[in-house]
C-alpha positions as CSV (number, residue, x, y, z in Angstrom):
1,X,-175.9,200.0,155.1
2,X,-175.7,196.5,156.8
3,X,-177.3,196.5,160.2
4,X,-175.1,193.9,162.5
5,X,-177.4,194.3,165.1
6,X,-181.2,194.2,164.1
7,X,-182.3,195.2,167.7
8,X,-180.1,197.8,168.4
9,X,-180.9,199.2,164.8
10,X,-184.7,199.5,166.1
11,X,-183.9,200.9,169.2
12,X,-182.0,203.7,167.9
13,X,-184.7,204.2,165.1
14,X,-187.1,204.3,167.9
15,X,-185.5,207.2,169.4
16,X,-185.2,209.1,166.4
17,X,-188.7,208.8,165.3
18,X,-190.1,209.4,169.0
19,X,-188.1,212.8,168.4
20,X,-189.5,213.1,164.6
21,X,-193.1,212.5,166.0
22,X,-193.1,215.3,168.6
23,X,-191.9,217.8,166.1
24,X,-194.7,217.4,164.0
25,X,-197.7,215.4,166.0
26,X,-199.7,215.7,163.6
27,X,-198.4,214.4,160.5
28,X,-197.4,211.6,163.1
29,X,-200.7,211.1,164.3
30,X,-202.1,210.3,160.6
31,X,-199.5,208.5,159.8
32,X,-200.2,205.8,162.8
33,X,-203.2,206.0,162.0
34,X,-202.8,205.1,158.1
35,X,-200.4,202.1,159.3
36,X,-202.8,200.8,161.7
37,X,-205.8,200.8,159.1
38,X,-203.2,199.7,156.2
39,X,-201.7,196.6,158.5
40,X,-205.1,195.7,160.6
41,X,-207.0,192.2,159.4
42,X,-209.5,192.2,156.2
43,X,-209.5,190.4,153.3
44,X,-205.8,189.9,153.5
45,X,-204.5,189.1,157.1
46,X,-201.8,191.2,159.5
47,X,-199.4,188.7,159.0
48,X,-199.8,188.9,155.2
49,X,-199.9,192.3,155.0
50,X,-196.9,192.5,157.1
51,X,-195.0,190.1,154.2
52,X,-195.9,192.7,151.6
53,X,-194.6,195.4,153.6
54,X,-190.9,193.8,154.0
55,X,-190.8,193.1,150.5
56,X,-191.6,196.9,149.4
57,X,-189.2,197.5,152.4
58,X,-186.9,195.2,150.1
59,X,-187.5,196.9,146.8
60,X,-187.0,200.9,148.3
61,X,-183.5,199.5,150.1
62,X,-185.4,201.0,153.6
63,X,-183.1,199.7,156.5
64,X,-185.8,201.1,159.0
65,X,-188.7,199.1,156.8
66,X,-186.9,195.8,157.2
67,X,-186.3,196.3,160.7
68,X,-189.9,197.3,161.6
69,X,-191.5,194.9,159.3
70,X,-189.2,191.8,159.9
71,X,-190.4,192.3,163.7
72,X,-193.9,192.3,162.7
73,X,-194.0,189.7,160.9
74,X,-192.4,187.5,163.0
75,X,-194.6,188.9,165.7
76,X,-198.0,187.7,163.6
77,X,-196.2,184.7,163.4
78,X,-194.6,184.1,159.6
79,X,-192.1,181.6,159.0
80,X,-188.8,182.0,157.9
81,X,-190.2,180.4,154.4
82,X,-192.8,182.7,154.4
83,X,-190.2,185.6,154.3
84,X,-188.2,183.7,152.3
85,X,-190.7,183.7,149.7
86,X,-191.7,187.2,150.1
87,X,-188.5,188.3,149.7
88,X,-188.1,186.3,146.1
89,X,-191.1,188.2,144.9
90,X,-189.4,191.5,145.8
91,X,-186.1,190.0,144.2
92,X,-188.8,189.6,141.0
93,X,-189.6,193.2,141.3
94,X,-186.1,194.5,142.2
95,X,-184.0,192.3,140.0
96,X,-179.8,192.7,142.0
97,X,-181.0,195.6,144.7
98,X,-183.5,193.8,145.9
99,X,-181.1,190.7,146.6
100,X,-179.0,192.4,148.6
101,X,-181.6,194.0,150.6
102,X,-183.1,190.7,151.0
103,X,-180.1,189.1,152.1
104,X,-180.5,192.1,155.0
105,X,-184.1,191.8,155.5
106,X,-183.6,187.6,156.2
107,X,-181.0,188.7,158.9
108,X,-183.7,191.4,160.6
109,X,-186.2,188.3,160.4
110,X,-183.7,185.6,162.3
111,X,-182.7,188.5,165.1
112,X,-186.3,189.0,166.1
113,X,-187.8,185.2,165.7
């Protein structure tokens, strides 16, 4: 799917997982809990951490992953080389999937920086 709006996309997603999350609280509450203690600073930085994430966003052809993670990453302050970059390594690992997503996950990076 091509997103033409990146922010849009998000807010919409938003909804929908708002509506997912009170349906099973739970399952929602570990799971924000997993991504905070996945994403949070140690050896590797947020920002980092935040690259690797687009790029498995990238390689599973996840339109919510790019959105999510192209925010973040531009919110811990990657460049668009940095993404660039990160997105060639999940080209590496994706081989032509992983270019098209990538084309997708440069466009979610430039709405939100």
């Amino acid at each position: 799917m091509a997103v033409n709006d990146w922010s849009a996309f998000l807010d919409q997603t938003d909804l929908r997982m708002a509506e997912l999350r009170s349906g099973i609280p739970g399952v929602a509450k570990g799971f924000h809990e997993t991504a905070k203690a996945a994403i949070g600073p140690g050896a590797l930085d947020s920002k980092t951490k935040e690259l690797i994430a687009l790029a498995i966003g990238i390689a599973a052809r996840c339109d919510g992953c790019l959105a999510y993670h192209a925010k973040a990453a531009a919110k811990y302050g990657a460049t668009r080389e940095e993404v660039l970059e990160a997105i060639g390594v999940a080209v590496y690992m994706g081989g032509g999937p992983s270019m098209i997503y990538g084309a997708e996950a440069l466009a979610a990076y430039d709405s939100f920086a």
